[in-house]
C-alpha positions as CSV (number, residue, x, y, z in Angstrom):
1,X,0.0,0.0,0.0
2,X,1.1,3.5,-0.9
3,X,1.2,6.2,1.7
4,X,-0.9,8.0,-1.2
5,X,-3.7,5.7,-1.0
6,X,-3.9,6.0,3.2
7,X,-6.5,8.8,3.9
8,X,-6.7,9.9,8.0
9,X,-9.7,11.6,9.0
10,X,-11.9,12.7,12.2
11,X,-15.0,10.8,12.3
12,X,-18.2,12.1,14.2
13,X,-21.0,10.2,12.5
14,X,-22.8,7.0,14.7
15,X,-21.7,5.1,11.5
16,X,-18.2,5.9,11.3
17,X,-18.0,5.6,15.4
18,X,-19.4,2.0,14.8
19,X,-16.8,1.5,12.6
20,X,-14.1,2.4,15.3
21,X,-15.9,-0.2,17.6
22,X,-16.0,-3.1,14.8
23,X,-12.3,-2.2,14.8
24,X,-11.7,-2.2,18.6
25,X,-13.3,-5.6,18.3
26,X,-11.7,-7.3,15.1
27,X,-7.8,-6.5,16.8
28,X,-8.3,-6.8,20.5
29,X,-11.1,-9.6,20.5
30,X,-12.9,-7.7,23.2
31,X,-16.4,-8.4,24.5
32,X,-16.2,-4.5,26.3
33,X,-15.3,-2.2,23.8
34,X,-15.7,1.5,23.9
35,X,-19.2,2.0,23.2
36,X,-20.4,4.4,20.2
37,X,-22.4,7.1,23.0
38,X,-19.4,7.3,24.7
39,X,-17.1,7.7,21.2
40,X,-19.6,10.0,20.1
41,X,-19.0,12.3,23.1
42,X,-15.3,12.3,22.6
43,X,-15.7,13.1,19.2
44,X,-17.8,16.1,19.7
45,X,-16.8,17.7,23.2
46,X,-12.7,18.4,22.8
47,X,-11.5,14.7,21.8
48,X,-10.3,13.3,18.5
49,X,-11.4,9.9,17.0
50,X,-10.1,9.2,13.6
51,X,-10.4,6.3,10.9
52,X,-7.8,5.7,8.6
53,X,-9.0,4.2,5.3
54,X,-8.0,3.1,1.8
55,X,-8.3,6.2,-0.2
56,X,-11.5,6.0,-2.3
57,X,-12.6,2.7,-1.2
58,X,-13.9,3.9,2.8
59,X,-12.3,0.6,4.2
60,X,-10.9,1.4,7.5
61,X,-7.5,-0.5,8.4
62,X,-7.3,1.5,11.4
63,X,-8.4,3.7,14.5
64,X,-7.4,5.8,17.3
65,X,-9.3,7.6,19.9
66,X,-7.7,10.6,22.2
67,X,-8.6,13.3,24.2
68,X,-7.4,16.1,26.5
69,X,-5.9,14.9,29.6
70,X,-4.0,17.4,32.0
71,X,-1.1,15.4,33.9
72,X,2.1,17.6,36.4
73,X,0.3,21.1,35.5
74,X,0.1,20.6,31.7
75,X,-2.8,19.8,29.1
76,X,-2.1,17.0,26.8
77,X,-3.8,15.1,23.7
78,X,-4.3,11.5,25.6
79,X,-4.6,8.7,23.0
80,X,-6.4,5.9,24.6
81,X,-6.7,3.5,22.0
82,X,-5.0,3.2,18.6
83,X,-5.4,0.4,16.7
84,X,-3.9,-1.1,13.0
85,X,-5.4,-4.5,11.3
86,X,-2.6,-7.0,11.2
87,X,-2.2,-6.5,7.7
88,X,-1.2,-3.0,7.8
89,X,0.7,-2.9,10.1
90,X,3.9,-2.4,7.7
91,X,2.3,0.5,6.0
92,X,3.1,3.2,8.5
93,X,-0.6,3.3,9.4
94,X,0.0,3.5,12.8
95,X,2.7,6.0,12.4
96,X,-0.1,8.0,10.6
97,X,-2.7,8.2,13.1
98,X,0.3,9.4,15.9
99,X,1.2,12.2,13.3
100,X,-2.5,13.7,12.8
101,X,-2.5,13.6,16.9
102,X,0.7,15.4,16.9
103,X,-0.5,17.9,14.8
104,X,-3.7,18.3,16.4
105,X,-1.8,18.6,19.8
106,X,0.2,21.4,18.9
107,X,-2.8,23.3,17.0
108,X,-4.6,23.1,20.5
109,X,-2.0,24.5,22.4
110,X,-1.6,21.0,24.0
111,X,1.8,20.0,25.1
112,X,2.6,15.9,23.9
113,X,0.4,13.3,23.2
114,X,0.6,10.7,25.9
115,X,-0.5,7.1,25.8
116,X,0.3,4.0,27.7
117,X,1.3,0.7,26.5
118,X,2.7,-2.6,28.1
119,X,6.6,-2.5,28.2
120,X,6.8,-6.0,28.0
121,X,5.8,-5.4,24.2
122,X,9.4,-5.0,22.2
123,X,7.2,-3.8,18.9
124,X,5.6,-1.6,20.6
125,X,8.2,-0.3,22.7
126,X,10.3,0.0,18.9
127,X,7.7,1.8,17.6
128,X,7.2,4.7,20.5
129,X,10.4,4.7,21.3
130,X,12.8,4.5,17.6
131,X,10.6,5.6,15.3
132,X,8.3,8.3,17.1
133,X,11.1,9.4,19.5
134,X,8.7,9.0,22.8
135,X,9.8,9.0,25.5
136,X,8.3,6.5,28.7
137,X,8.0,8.7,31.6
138,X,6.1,6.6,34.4
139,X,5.1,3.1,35.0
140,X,1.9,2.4,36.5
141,X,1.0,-0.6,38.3
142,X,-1.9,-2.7,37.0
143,X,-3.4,0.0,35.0
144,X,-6.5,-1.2,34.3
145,X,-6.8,-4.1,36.1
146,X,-6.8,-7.7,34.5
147,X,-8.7,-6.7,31.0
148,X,-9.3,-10.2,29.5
149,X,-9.1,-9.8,26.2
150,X,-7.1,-11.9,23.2
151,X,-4.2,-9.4,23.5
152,X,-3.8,-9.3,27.4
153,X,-5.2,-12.4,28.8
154,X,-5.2,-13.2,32.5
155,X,-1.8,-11.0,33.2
156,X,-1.6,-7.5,35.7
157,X,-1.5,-4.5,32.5
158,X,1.0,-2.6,33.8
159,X,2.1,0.3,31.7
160,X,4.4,2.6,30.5
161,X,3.4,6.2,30.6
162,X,4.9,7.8,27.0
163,X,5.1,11.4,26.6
164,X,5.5,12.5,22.8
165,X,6.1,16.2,21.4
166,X,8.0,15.6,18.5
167,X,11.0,16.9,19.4
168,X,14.4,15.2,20.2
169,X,16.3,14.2,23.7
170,X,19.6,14.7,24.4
171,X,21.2,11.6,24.3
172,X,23.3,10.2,27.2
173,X,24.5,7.6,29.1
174,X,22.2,5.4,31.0
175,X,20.8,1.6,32.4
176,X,19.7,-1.2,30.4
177,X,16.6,-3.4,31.0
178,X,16.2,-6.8,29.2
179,X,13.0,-7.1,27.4
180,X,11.8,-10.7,26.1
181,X,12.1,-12.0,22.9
182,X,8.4,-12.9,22.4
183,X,5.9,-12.3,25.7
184,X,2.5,-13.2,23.5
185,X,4.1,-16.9,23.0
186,X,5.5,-16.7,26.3
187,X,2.2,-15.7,28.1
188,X,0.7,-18.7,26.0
189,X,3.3,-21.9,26.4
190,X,4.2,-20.9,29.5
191,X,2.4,-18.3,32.2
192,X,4.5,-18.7,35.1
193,X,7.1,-17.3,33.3
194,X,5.3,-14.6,32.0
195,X,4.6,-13.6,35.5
196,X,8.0,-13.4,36.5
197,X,8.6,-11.2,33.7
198,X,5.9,-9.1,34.7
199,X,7.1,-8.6,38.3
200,X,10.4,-8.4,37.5
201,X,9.7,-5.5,35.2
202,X,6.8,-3.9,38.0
203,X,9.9,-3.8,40.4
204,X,12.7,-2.8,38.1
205,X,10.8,0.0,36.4
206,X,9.0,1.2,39.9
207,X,12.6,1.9,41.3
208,X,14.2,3.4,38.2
209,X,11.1,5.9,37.5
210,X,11.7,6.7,41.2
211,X,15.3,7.6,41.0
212,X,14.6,9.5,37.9
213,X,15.1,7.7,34.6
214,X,13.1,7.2,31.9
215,X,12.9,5.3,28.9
216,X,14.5,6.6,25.9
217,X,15.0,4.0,23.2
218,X,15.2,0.0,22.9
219,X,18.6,-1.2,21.4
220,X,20.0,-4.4,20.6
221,X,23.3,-5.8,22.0
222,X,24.5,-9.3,21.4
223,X,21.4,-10.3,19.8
224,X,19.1,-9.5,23.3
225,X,16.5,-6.1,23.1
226,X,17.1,-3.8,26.0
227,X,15.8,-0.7,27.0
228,X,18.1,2.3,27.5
229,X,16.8,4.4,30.4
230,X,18.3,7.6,30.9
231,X,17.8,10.0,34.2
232,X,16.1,13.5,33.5
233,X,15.9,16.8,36.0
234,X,13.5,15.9,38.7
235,X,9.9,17.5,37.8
236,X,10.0,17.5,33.8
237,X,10.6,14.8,31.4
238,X,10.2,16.5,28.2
């Protein structure tokens, strides 16, 4: 697909807002997605939802939902959900949907887009991370509880907190965290070890954010994906 052909547009209409559901559906496998009343008052009081579809042919291939959040003294565009149908998601869609945020951020006046996502997830930590240039500010514990779903299963969702203004860090020296090679088949052949990973990271990441690093970029050494953590000025991470 040719980033000509990708169109990204805000959506208001109960049809299109079904459309984001159908979507929240077909990639999580949820039985609780966002309902359309509650899309439909994001869409028209201050948030953004937006479908991204195959130019001319109205066939969404992706989705993302935000809306103003105010975090440490500072409005932001929160993205809550974003999501990309497995066969897209080598077509920069995703990367798409975060640059209309972006964009709509700074013509607010809203400081970064922040979102969430679990750091046991090296994709998606490559993605916020390398190719947006987030950066993960805060881990929280058990987010949203034990959702259920295809994606997250039985397991604690802890999170990493990213914060994302398009511009770059200084780079420096910093600690390295070990991320596994594969969690999804690890959460399936064997749980127990999943676990551990979870922990591990909840107390790793807990006494890191404490002491003032956050995450800056994943890298590869010796054929094992780390974080790099780097420590900021107490009080501001971007």
């Amino acid at each position: 697909m040719e980033s000509s052909s990708l169109a990204i547009r805000a959506v208001h209409t109960l049809e299109d807002l079904q459309k984001v559901l159908n979507l929240e559906c077909q990639v999580w496998g949820t039985d609780e997605p966002v309902p359309v009343s509650l899309l439909r008052v994001f869409a028209e009081d201050g948030g953004l939802v937006l479908l991204a579809e195959l130019a001319g042919e109205s066939q969404p291939v992706g989705m993302a939902v935000s809306f103003p959040g105010w975090r440490l003294d500072r409005w932001y565009l929160h993205s809550h959900m974003l999501a990309v149908l497995p066969q897209f998601r080598r077509h920069a869609v995703g990367r798409a949907l975060k640059h209309y945020q972006l964009n709509y951020a700074r013509s607010h006046q809203l400081a970064y887009v922040g979102w969430t996502f679990d750091p046991l997830q090296a994709k998606n930590a490559l993605f916020n991370l390398n190719v947006l240039g987030a950066r993960a500010t805060a881990f929280y514990d058990n987010f949203y509880g034990v959702l259920g779903d295809a994606i997250n299963g039985a397991f604690p969702s802890h999170r990493l907190f990213v914060e994302w203004d398009g511009q770059p860090l200084a780079s420096g020296s910093g600690r390295y965290l070990a991320l596994p090679k594969d969690i999804d088949s690890v959460r399936q052949n064997h749980p127990d070890k999943a676990l551990w990973w979870a922990e591990r990271y909840r107390q790793k990441l807990e006494r890191l954010m404490a002491q003032g690093y956050i995450a800056v970029d994943v890298v590869v050494k010796r054929g094992r994906t780390f974080y790099r953590l780097q420590r900021v000025k107490e009080g501001r991470s971007l």
